[in-house]
C-alpha positions as a Markdown table, in Angstrom:
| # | Residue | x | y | z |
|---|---|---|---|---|
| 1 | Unk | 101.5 | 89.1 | 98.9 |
| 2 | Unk | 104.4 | 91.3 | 100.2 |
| 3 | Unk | 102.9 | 93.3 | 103.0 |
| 4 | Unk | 106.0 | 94.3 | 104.3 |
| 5 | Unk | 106.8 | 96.4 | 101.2 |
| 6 | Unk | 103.3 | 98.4 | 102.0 |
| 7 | Unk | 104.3 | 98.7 | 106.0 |
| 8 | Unk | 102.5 | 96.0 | 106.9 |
| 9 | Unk | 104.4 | 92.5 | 109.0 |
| 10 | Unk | 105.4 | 89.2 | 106.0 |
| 11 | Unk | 104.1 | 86.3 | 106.7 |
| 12 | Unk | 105.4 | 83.1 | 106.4 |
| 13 | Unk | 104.2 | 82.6 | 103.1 |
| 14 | Unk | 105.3 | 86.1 | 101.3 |
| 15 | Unk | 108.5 | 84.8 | 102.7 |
| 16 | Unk | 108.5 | 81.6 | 101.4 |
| 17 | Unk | 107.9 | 83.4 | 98.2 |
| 18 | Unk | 110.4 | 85.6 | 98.7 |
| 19 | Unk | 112.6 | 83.3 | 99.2 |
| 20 | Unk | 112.0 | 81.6 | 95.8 |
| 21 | Unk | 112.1 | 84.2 | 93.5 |
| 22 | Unk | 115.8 | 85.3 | 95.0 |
| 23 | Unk | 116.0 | 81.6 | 93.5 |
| 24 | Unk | 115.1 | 82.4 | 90.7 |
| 25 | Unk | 116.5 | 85.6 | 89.9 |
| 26 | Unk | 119.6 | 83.7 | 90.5 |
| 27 | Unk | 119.5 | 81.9 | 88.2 |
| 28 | Unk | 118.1 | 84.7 | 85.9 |
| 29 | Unk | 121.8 | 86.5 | 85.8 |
| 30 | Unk | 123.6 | 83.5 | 86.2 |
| 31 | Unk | 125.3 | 83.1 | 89.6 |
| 32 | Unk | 123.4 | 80.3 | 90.8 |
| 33 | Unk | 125.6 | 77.4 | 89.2 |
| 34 | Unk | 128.8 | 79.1 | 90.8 |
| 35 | Unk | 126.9 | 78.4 | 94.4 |
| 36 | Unk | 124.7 | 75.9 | 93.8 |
| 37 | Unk | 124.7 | 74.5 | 97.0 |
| 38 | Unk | 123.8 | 77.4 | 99.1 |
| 39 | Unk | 120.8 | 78.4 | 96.7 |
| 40 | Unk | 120.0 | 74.5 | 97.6 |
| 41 | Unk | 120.2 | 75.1 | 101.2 |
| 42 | Unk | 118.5 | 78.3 | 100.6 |
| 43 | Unk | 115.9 | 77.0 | 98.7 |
| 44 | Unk | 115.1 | 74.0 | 102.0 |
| 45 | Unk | 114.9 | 77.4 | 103.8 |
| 46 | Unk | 112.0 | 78.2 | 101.9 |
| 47 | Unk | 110.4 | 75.0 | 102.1 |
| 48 | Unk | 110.4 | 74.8 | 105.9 |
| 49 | Unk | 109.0 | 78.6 | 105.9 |
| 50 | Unk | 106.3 | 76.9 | 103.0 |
| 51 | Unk | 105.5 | 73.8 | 106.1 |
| 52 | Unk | 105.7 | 76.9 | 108.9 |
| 53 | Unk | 102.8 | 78.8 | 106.9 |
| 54 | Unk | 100.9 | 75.6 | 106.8 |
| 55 | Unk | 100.9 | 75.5 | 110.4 |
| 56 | Unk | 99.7 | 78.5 | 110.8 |
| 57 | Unk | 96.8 | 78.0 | 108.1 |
| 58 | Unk | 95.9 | 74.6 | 110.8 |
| 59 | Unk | 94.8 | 77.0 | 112.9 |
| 60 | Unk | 91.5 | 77.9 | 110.5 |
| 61 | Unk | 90.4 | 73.5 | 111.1 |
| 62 | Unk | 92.0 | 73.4 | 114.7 |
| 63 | Unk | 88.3 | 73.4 | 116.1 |
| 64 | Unk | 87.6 | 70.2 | 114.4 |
| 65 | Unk | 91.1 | 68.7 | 115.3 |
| 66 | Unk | 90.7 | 69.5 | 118.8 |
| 67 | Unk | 90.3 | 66.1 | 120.0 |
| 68 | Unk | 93.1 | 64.7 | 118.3 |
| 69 | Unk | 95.6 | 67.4 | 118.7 |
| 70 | Unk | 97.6 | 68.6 | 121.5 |
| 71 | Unk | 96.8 | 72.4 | 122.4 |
| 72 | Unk | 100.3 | 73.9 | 121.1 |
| 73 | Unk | 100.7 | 71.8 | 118.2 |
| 74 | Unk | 100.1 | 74.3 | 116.1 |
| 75 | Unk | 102.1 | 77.3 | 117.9 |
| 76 | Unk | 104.9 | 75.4 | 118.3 |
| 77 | Unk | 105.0 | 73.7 | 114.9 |
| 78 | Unk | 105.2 | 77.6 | 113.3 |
| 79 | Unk | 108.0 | 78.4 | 115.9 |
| 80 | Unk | 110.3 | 75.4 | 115.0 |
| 81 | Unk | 109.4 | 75.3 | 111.4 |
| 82 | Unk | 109.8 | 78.7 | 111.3 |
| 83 | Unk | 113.1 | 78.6 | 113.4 |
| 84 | Unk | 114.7 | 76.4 | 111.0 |
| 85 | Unk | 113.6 | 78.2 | 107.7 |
| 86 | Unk | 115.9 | 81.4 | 109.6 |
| 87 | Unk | 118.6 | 79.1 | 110.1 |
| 88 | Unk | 119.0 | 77.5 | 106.4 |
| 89 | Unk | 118.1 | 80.8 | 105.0 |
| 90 | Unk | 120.8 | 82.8 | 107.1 |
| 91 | Unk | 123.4 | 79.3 | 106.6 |
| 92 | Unk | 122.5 | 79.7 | 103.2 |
| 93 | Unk | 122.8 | 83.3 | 102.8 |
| 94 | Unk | 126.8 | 82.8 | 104.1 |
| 95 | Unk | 127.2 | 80.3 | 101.7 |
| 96 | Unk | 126.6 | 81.5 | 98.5 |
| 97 | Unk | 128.5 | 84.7 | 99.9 |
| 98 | Unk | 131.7 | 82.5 | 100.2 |
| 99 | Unk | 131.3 | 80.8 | 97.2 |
| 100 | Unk | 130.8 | 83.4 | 95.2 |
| 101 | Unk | 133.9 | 85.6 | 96.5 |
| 102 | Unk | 135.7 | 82.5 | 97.2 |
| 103 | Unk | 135.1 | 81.3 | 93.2 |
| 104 | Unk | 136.7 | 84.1 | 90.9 |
């Protein structure tokens, strides 16, 4: 699930999960009600990685789909899904950063 621990490249999917168990751990030790919003904008991060991988897994039924979808639908449904899942992770990432060095 983690092929980047191995050497291998993630994929959208081990980060997705990735994202969800630094959720969880959170709220294992307890910091996660001190910055609940950024583990919420986090945690839309990880959605839009979860709706990125499913792009990606449209690829396997694009030959029956052909007809009725554009050529790039698929590419560029991973690259702006994906986009956006870096962008709420990294805006949450700052967040919870603040918060929790902001909130003694």
């Amino acid at each position: 699930m983690f092929e980047s621990l191995v050497g291998g490249t993630p994929t959208l999917l081990s980060l997705a999960m990735a994202v969800f168990l630094i959720i969880v751990f959170a709220k294992y030790v307890d910091i996660k009600k001190k910055a609940e919003k950024g583990f919420s904008i986090l945690a839309g991060g990880g959605l839009f990685f979860l709706v990125a991988a499913t792009f990606k897994y449209l690829e396997v039924w694009q030959e029956g789909l052909a007809t009725s979808l554009p050529a790039n639908t698929v590419l560029y449904g991973q690259y702006l899904f994906g986009l956006l899942g870096w962008l709420f992770v990294l805006i949450g990432a700052c967040w919870i950063t603040y918060e929790l060095v902001a909130k003694k």
